[in-house]
C-alpha positions in Angstrom: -26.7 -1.3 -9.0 -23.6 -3.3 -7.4 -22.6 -6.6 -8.9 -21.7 -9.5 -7.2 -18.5 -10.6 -8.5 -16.8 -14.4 -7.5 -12.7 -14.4 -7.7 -10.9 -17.3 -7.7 -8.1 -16.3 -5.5 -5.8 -19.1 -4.5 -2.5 -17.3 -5.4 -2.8 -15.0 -2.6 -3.6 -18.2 -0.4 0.3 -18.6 0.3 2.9 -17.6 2.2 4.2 -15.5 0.1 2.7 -13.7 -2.8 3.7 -14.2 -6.8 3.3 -12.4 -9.9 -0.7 -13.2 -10.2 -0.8 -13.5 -7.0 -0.1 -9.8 -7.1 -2.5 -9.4 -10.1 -5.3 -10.2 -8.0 -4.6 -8.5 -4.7 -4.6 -5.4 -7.0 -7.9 -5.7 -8.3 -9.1 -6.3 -4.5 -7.3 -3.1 -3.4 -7.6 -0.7 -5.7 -11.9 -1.2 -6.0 -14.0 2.1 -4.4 -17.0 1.7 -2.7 -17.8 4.0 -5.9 -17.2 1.1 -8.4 -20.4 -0.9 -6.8 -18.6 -4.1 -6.7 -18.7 -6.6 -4.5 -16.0 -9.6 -3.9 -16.7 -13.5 -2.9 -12.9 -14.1 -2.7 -12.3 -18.1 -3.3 -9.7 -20.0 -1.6 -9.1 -23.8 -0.8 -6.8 -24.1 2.2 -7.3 -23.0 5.8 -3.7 -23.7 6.9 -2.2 -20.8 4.9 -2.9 -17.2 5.1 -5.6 -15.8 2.7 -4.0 -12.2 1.8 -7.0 -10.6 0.8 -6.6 -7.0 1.6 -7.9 -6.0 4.9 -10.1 -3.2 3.3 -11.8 -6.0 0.9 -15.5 -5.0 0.0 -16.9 -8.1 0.0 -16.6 -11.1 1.4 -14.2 -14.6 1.4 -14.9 -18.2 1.1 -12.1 -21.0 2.1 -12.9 -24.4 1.7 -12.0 -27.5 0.9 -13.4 -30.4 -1.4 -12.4 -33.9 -2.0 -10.3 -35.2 -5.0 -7.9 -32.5 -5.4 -5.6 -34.7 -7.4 -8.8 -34.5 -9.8 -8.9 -31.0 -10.1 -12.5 -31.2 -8.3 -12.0 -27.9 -6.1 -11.6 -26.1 -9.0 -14.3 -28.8 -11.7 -16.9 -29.2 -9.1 -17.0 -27.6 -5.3 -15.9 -24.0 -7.3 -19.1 -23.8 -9.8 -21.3 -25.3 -6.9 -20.5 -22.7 -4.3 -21.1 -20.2 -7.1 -24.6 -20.7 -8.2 -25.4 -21.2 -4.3 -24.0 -17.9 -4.2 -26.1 -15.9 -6.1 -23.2 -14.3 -8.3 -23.3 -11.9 -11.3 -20.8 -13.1 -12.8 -16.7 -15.1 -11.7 -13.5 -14.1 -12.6 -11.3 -16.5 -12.8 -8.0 -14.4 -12.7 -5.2 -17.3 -12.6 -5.4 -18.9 -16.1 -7.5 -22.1 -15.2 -11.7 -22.5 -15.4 -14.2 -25.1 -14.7 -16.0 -26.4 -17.3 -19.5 -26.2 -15.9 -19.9 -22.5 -15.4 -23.9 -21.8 -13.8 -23.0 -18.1 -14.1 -21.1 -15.6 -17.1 -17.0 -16.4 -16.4 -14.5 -14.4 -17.4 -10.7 -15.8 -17.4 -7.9 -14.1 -17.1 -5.5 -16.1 -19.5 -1.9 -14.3 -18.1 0.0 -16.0 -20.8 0.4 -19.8 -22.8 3.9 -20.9 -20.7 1.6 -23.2 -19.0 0.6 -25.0 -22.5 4.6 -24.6 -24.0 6.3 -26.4 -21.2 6.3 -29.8 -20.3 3.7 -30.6 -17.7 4.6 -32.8 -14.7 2.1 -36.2 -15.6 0.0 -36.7 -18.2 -2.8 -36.1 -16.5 -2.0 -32.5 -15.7 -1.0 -32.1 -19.7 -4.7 -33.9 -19.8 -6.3 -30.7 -18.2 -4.4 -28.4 -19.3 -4.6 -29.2 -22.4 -8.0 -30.9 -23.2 -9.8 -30.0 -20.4 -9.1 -26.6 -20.2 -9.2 -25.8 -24.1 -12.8 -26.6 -23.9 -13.3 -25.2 -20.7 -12.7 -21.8 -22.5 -15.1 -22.2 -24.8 -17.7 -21.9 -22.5 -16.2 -18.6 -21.0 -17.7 -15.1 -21.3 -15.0 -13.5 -21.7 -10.9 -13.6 -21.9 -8.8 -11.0 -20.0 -5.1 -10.8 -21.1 -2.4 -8.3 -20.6 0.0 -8.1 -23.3 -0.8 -7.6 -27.2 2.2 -11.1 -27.2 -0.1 -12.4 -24.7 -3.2 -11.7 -26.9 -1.5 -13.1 -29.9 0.0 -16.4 -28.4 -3.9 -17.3 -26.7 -5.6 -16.7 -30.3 -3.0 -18.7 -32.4 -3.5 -21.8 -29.8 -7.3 -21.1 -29.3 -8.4 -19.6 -32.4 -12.4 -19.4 -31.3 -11.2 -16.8 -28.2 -9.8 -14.3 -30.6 -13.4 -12.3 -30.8 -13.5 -12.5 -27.2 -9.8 -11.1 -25.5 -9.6 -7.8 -23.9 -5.9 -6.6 -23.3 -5.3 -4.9 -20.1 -1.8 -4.1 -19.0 -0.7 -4.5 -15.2 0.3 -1.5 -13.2 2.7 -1.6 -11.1 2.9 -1.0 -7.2 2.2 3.2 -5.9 5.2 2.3 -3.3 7.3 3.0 -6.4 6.3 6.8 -7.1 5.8 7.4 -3.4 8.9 9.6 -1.6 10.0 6.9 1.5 12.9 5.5 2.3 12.7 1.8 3.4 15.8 0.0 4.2 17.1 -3.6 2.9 16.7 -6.6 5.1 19.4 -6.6 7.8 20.4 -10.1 6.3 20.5 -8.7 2.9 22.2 -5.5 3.9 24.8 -7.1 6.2 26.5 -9.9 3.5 26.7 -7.2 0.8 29.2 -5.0 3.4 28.1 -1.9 1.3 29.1 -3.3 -2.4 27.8 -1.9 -5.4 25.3 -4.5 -7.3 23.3 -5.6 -9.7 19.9 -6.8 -9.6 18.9 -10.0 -10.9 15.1 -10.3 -11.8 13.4 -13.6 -12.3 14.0 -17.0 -11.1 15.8 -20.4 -12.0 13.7 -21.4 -14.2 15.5 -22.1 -17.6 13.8 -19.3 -20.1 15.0 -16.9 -17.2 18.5 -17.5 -17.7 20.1 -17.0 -14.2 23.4 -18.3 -15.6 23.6 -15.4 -17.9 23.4 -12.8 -15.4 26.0 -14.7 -13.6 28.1 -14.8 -16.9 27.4 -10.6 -17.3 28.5 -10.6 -13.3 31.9 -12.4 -14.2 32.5 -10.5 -17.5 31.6 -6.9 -16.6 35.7 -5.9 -15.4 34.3 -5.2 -12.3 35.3 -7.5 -8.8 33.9 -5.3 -6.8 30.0 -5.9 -8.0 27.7 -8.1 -6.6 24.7 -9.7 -7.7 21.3 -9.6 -5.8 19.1 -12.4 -7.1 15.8 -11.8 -6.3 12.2 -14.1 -6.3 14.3 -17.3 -5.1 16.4 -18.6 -3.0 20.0 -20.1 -3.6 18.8 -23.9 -3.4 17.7 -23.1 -7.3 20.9 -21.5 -8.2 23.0 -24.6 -6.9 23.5 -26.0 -10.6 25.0 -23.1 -12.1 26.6 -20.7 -9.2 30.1 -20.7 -9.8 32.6 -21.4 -7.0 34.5 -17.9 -8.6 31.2 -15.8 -8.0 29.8 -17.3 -5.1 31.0 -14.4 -2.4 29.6 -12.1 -4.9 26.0 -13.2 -5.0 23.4 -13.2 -2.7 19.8 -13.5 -2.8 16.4 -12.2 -2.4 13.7 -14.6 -1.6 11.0 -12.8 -0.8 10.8 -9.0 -0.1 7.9 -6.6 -0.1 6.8 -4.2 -2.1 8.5 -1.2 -0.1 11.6 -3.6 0.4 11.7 -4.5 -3.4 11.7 -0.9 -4.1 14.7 0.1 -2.2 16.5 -2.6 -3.9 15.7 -1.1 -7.6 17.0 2.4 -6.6 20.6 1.0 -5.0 21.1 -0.9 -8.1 23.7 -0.2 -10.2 21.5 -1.2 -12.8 18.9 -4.3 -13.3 19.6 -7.2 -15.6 16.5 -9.5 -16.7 17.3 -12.0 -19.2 14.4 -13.5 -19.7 13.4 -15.2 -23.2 9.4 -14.7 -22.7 6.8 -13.2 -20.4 3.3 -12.2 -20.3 4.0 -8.9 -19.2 7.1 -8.2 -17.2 6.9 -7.0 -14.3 10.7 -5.8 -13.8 11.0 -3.8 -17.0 8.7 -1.2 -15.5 9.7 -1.3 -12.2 13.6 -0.9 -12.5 12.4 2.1 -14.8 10.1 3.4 -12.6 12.7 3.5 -9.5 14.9 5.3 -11.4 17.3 2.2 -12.4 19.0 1.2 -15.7 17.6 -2.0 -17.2 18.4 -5.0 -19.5 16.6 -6.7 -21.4 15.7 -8.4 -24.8 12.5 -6.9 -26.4 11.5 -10.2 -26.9 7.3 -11.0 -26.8 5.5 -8.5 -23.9 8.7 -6.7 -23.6 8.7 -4.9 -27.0 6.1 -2.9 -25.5 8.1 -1.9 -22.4 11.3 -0.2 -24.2 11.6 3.3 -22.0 13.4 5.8 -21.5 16.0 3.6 -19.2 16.0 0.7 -21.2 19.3 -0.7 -22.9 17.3 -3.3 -25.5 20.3 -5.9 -26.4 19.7 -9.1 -28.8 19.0 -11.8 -27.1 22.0 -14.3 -27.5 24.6 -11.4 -28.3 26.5 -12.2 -25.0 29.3 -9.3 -25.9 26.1 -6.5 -26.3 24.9 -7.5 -23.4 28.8 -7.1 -22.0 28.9 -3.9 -23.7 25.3 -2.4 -22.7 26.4 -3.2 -19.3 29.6 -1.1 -19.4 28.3 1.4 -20.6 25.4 2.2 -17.5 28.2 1.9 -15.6 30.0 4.3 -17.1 26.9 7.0 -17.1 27.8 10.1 -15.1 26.1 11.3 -12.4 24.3 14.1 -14.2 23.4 11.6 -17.2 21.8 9.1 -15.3 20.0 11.4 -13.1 18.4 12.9 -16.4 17.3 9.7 -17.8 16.1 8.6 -14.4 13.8 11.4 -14.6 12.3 10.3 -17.9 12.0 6.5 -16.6 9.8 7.7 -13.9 7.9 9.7 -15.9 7.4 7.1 -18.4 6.5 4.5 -16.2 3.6 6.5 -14.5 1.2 5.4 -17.4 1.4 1.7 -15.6 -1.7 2.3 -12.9 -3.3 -0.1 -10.9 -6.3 1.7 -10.8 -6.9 2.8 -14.6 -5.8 -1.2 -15.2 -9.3 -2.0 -12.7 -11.5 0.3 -14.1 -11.3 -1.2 -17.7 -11.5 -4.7 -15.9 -14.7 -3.7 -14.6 -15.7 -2.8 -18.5 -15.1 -5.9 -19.4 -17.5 -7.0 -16.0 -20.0 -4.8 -17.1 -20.1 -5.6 -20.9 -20.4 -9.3 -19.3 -23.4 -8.5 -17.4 -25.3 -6.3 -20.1 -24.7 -9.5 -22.8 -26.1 -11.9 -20.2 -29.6 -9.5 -19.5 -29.6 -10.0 -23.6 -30.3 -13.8 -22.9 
C-alpha cells in the first residue's frame, strides 16, 4: 500500500544547498520504488531553483502565500494545501511546524541552536519560542539525529521525550566511490600547489574560525595554507589577519564530488566547533581518508574514529600539539589509519538512515488507523 508523504522542503529551494538542506535531498534520493512512498515536495518561491532530485517519486508543490513576515506560508497556506492534498501523513524535516496539523506530522527537530541563540526580533523569538513549543505538542512524532540532539530537545521540551526517534545522517556515496574530481580552477590556481589544511564550518561564533587561523599561524609551518570552506571571505573580514591573509583562501560552495577532493589533499581537517547536531565533517574527513580535529563536545562524542585526534576544547597548545603531530605521520602510518577511517565511516549510510525514517512513517500511520 504506498503512502502519501508531504515534505516541507524549502532548504533545497536555494541556490545553493546547506546541511538540512542536504538532509532532505537524501531522503528524496535514496527512496526505491520498493519503499511504496510517495513525495508532495513543498516549496514557497518560484524564483529560485527547487533541487528536488530529478528521479523524485512523487510530485512538487511551489507556491506562495501572503504574510510571510507572519510565518503564514508555513501557519496557514502549508496545513491547507495538505488536507486538500489527501496526505498520509507530513514531514516536516527543517525544525519548524504549523500548529494546525489536519493530518499525523512528524518533525525533524536537527538540534536546539535555533532556541540557544539570540533571535533577530522579538517576534521571531515569539515563534520560535511560544509558537513553536506548542506547535510540537501537537506533532506525531520527533525525528532527531544525535543522542546530544535527543537530550538537548527533551530537557527544553520535556512532553517530546516519549516521542524522539534518533537517526544518524549518512554521509554522501561520492566519498567511498573510486573517482578523481579535480578542485575548482579558482581554488586550484591561488593555492599554486601548497600543502593545506581544511577549515570546516563557517563564521559563525561557536565555529571558531579564528582558531583555525590561530592553529594556521602557530603550527611552525609557512608553507601551509588554509582552505575555509561553507563561506566566503566577506565573513572572515573581522578576524583574518593581515600576516595569514596570502595563506587562506576559501570555499564557498563546492559539490559533493568537489568537497571530496578537497578532504583527500588535506593535510589534515581542523573543525573547531563548540556544538552540533551531528557533524557532518567528523565523518567525512574520516571517511576520505583525512586526519581530523575536533573536540568531542555534544554529537561529536559519538563520532571519535579511527582518524580522529579528540583535543580539549580551549587547550590551544593540544590543539598545537595534535596538529604537529599528523604532520609528522609517515607515509606508511597514515595510510594505515586511513584505511581504518574509511572502514569506520562506512556505518554512516544514507540509505539504512531512510529506511528507519520510513519506520518511524509507518509506526505514524499504524497509530493514526488506531483512532
Amino acid at each position: 500500500m504506498t503512502l502519501n508523504v508531504g515534505i516541507v522542503a524549502r532548504t533545497l529551494n536555494a541556490d545553493h544547498l546547506r546541511g538540512t538542506g542536504r538532509y532532505v535531498q537524501e531522503l528524496l534520493n535514496n527512496t526505491q520504488r520498493e519503499d511504496q512512498i510517495e513525495w508532495t515536495a513543498y516549496a514557497q518561491d518560484a524564483s529560485k531553483p527547487f533541487r528536488v532530485p530529478a528521479s523524485l517519486i512523487g510530485t512538487t508543490d511551489v507556491f506562495d502565500y501572503p504574510g510571510d513576515r507572519l510565518y503564514l506560508w508555513e501557519q496557514v497556506g502549508l496545513p491547507s494545501r495538505w488536507k486538500r492534498a489527501g496526505l498520509d501523513l507530513v514531514h516536516c524535516a527543517e525544525n519548524t511546524v504549523p500548529l494546525w496539523q489536519p493530518v499525523p506530522t512528524i518533525v525533524t527537530i536537527h538540534d536546539t541552536v535555533l532556541w540557544e541563540e539570540k533571535r533577530p526580533s522579538k517576534m521571531d523569538h515569539f515563534y520560535f519560542h511560544a509558537v513553536q513549543g506548542n506547535a510540537y505538542r501537537n506533532c506525531a512524532a520527533v525525528i532527531t539525529i544525535s543522542e546530544s540532539s535527543r537530550r538537548d530537545i527533551a530537557a527544553r521540551w520535556p512532553f517530546l521525550e516519549k516521542r524522539i526517534s534518533v537517526i544518524p545522517h549518512g554521509i554522501s556515496d561520492d566519498f567511498f566511490e573510486d573517482k578523481k574530481v579535480p578542485l575548482p580552477k579558482v581554488l586550484k590556481d591561488s593555492l599554486g600547489g601548497a600543502p593545506y589544511l581544511l577549515y570546516l564550518g563557517g563564521p559563525q561564533e561557536r565555529k571558531r574560525f579564528s582558531w583555525a587561523l590561530n592553529l594556521l599561524a602557530a603550527c611552525g609551518r609557512e608553507d601551509i595554507h588554509l582552505i575555509a570552506c561553507g563561506f566566503g571571505s566577506g565573513g572572515a573580514k573581522p578576524v583574518l589577519q593581515d600576516t595569514l591573509r596570502h595563506r587562506v583562501h576559501f570555499a564557498p560552495f563546492v559539490d559533493d564530488s568537489e568537497l571530496v577532493t578537497l578532504y583527500r589533499n588535506a593535510l589534515a581537517a581542523i573543525y573547531p566547533t563548540l556544538y552540533e547536531g551531528f557533524g557532518f565533517p567528523a565523518v567525512e574527513a574520516q571517511a576520505a581518508g583525512t586526519p581530523i580535529l575536533f573536540s568531542p563536545v555534544s554529537s561529536l562524542v559519538d563520532l571519535v574514529g579511527p582518524l580522529t585526534w579528540p583535543v580539549e576544547t580551549q587547550d590551544f597548545g593540544a590543539w598545537v600539539a595534535a596538529l604537529k603531530e599528523i604532520l609528522a605521520l609517515s607515509p606508511s602510518a597514515r595510510g594505515q589509519i586511513a584505511a581504518e577511517g574509511v572502514l569506520w565511516a562506512r556505518q554512516f549510510s544514507w540509505r539504512k538512515s531512510v529506511e528507519r525514517h520510513f519506520g518511524v512513517y509507518d509506526a505514524v500511520r499504524r497509530a493514526a488507523k488506531r483512532r
